[in-house]
C-alpha positions as CSV (number, residue, x, y, z in Angstrom):
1,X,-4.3,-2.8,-4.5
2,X,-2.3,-5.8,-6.3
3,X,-0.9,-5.7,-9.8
4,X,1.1,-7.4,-12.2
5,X,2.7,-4.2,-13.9
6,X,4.2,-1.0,-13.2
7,X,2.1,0.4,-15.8
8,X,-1.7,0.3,-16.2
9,X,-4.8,2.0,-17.2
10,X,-5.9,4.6,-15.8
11,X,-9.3,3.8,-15.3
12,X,-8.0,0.6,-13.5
13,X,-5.9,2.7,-11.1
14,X,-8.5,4.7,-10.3
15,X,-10.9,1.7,-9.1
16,X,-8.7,0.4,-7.2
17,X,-6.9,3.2,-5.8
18,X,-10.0,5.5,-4.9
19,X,-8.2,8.3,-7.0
20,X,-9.6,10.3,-9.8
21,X,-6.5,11.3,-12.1
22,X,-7.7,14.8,-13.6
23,X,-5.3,17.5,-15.1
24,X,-5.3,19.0,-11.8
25,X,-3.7,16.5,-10.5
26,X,-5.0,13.5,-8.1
27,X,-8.4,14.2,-6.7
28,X,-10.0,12.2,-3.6
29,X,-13.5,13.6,-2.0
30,X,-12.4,17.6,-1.6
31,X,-8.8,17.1,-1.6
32,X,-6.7,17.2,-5.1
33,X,-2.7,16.2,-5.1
34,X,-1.3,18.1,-7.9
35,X,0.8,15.3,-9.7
36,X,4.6,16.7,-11.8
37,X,3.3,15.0,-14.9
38,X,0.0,15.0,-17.8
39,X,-2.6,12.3,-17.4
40,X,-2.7,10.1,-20.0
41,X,-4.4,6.4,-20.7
42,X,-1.5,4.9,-18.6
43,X,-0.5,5.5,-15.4
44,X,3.2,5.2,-14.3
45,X,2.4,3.2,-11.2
46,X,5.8,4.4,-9.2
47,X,5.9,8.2,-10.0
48,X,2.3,8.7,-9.0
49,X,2.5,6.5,-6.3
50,X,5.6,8.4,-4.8
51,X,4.1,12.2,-5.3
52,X,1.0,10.4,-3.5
53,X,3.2,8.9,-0.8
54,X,2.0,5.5,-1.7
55,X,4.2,2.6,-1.0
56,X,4.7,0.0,-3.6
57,X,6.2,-3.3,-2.9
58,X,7.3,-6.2,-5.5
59,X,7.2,-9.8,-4.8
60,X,9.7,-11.2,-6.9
61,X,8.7,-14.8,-6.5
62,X,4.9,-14.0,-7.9
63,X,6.0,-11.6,-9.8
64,X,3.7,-9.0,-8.5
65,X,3.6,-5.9,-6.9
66,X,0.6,-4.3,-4.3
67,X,0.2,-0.4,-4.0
68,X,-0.6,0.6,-0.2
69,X,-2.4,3.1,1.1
70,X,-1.5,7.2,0.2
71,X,-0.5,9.6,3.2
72,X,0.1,12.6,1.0
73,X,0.5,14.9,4.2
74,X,3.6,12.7,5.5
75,X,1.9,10.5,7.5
76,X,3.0,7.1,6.8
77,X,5.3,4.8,8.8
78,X,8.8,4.8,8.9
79,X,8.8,0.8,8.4
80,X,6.9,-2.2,8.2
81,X,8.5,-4.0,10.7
82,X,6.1,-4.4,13.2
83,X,6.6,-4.2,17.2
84,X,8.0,-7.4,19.1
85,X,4.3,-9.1,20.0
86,X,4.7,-11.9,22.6
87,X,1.4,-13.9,23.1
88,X,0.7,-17.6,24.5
89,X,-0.6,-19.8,21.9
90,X,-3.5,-22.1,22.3
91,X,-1.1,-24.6,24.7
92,X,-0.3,-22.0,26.8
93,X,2.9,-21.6,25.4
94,X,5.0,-18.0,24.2
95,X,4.8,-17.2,20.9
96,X,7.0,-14.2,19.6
97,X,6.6,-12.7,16.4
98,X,9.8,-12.1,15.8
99,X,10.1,-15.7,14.9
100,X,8.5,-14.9,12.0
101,X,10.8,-11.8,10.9
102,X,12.0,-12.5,7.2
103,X,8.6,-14.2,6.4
104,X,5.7,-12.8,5.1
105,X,3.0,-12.5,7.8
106,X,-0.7,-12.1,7.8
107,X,-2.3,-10.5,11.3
108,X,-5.8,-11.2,12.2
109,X,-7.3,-8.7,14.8
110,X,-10.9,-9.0,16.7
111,X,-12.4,-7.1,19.1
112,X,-15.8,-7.9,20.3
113,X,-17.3,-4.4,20.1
């Protein structure tokens, strides 16, 4: 989910977040995450985020910040640095990823099955 604020509706957060906010707390299918704080008409993107264990990032430059995926039961990973990949490139050449480490990178994965 991408945004341009910390704070937003929340209707809007629930579209794109796939969580009902309801005075239990957050609710999602059968399971409900009870949240430290009332449910208003705004949502305080970073304190619901964090007693969801959603990460949110900010790029500065856009001025925009994205709200990733929730592991409330601890699951998430310790980083987003991804393994070293080393793959020849369409000349038959070796590519590393780590070339790429500071930069923002997109990874495209198909399997034919």
């Amino acid at each position: 989910m991408i945004f341009d604020g910390l704070q937003m509706p929340t209707a809007e957060f629930e579209r794109g977040s796939g969580w009902t906010l309801k005075p239990e707390g957050a609710c999602r299918a059968e399971m409900c995450v009870p949240l430290a704080g009332p449910v208003g008409e705004v949502v305080d993107v970073p304190a619901v985020a964090e007693q969801l264990g959603m990460p949110v990032v900010h790029d500065v430059e856009e001025g925009m910040w994205s709200l990733g995926p929730a592991f409330p039961a601890g699951h998430a990973l310790s980083s987003a640095e991804a393994p070293e990949l080393e793959l020849p490139d369409l000349d038959g050449n070796l590519f590393r990823l780590s070339s790429l480490r500071g930069k923002k990178v997109l990874l495209v994965a198909w399997a034919p099955y």
